[in-house]
C-alpha positions in Angstrom: -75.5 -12.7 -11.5 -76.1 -10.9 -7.9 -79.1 -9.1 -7.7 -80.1 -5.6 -6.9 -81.2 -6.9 -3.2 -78.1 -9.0 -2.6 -75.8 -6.4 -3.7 -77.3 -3.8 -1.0 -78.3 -6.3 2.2 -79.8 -3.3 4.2 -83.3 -3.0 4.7 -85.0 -2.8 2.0 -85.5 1.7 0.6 -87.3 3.8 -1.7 -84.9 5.8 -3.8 -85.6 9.2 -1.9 -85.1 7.8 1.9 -82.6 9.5 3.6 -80.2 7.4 5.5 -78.3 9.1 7.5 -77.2 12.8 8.2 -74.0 13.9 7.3 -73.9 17.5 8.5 -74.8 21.0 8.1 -74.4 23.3 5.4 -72.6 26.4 6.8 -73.9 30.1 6.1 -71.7 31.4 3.6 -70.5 35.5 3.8 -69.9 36.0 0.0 -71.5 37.3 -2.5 -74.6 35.7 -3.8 -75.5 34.0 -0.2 -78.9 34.3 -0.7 -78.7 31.6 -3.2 -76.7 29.0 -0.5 -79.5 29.0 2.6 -78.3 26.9 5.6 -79.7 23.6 5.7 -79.0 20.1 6.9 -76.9 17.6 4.2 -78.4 14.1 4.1 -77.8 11.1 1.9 -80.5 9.5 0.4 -80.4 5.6 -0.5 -80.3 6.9 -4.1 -79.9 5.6 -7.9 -77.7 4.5 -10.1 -78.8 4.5 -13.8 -75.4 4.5 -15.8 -71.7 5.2 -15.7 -71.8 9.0 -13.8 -75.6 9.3 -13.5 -77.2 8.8 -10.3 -77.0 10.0 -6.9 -76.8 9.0 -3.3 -75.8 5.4 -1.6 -76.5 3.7 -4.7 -74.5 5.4 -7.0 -71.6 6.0 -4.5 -71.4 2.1 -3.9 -71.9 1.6 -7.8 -69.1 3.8 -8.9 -66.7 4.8 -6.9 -65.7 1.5 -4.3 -62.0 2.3 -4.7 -62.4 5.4 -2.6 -63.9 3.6 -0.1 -60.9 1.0 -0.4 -58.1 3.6 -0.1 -59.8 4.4 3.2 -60.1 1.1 4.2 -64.1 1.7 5.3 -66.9 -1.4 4.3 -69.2 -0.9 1.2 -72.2 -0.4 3.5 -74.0 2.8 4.3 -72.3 3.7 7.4 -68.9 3.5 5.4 -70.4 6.1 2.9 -71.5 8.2 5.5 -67.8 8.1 7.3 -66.6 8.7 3.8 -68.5 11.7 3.2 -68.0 12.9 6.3 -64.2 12.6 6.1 -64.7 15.6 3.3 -67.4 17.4 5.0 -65.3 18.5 8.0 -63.5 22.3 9.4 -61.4 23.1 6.8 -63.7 22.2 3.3 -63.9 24.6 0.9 -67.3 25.4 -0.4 -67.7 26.1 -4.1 -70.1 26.0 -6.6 -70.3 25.8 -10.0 -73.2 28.5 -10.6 -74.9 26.5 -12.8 -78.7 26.7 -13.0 -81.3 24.1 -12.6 -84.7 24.6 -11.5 -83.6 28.6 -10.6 -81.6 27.2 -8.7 -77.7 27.2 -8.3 -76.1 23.7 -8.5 -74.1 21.7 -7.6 -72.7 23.0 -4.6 -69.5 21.2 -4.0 -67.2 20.4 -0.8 -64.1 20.0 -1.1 -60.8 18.4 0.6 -57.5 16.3 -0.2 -59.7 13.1 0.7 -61.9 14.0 -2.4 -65.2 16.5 -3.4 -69.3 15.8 -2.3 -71.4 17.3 -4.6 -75.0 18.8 -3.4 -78.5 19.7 -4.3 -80.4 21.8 -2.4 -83.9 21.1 -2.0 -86.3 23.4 -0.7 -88.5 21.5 1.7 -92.9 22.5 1.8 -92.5 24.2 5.3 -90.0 26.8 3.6 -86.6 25.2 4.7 -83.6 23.9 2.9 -82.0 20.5 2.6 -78.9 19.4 0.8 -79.2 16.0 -0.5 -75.4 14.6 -1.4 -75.3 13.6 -5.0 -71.8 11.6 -5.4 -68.5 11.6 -3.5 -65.3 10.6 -4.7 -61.3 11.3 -5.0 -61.0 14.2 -6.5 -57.3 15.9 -6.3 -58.8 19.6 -7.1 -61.9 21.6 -6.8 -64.4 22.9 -9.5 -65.6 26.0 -9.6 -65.8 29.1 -7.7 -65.0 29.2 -3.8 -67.5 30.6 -2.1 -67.0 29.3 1.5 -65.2 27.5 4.4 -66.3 25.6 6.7 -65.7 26.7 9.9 -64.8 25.1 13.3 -67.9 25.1 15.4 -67.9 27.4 18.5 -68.2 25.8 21.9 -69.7 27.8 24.9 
């Protein structure tokens, strides 16, 4: 039997350091704004306790492989990253869910025809926001409320 360390040959992580940046979360003109703050996305290395519970790398790798396949990217960080980012692009609807968790609304979701992200925000000590990416997978429809688009960024 592999283990943990074999399965995931990167450097060695805590569960809560973020590998890579995957974008920015857009400000949103609807109603309830105030709760959806701007803030970079990251992924984390992550978790992955059981079947549908976990978040980050880890849990991407763990469950959802096959999405990564259809795309023909590796099973490695960077290949989660593209993956993500391949949904996180001009065009994603933004929605959310409005459910509450620590006064909070979560999970905010992206999503395209490649598949759906879903967030947490986390509101950093110096008053900032971060969203951390939870999963990503194939899904063929959206969750949820729209609340959002993300635009195409202006050049000068």
């Amino acid at each position: 039997m592999a283990s943990e360390d074999n399965k995931h040959p990167q450097v060695k992580h805590s569960k809560n350091t973020i590998v890579g940046v995957v974008g920015d979360f857009p400000t949103i003109k609807a109603p309830n704004t105030e709760e959806f703050p701007t803030g970079e996305i990251v992924l984390k290395y992550g978790d992955h306790l059981t079947q549908s519970r976990g978040y980050g790398y880890v849990h991407i790798l763990a469950e959802h492989t096959a999405d990564l396949d259809k795309h023909k990217l590796p099973h490695s960080i960077e290949g989660v990253l593209e993956y993500i980012r391949m949904i996180i692009r001009p065009g994603a609807g933004v929605y959310t869910e409005f459910f509450m968790s620590k006064n909070k609304y979560i999970p905010t979701i992206f999503w395209t025809k490649v598949g759906i992200v879903i967030l947490q925000r986390e509101e950093l000590p110096n008053g900032t926001n971060r969203y951390s990416v939870i999963t990503a997978y194939g899904k063929q429809s959206p969750v949820g409320q729209k609340i959002g688009t993300i635009e195409n960024k202006k050049t000068s």
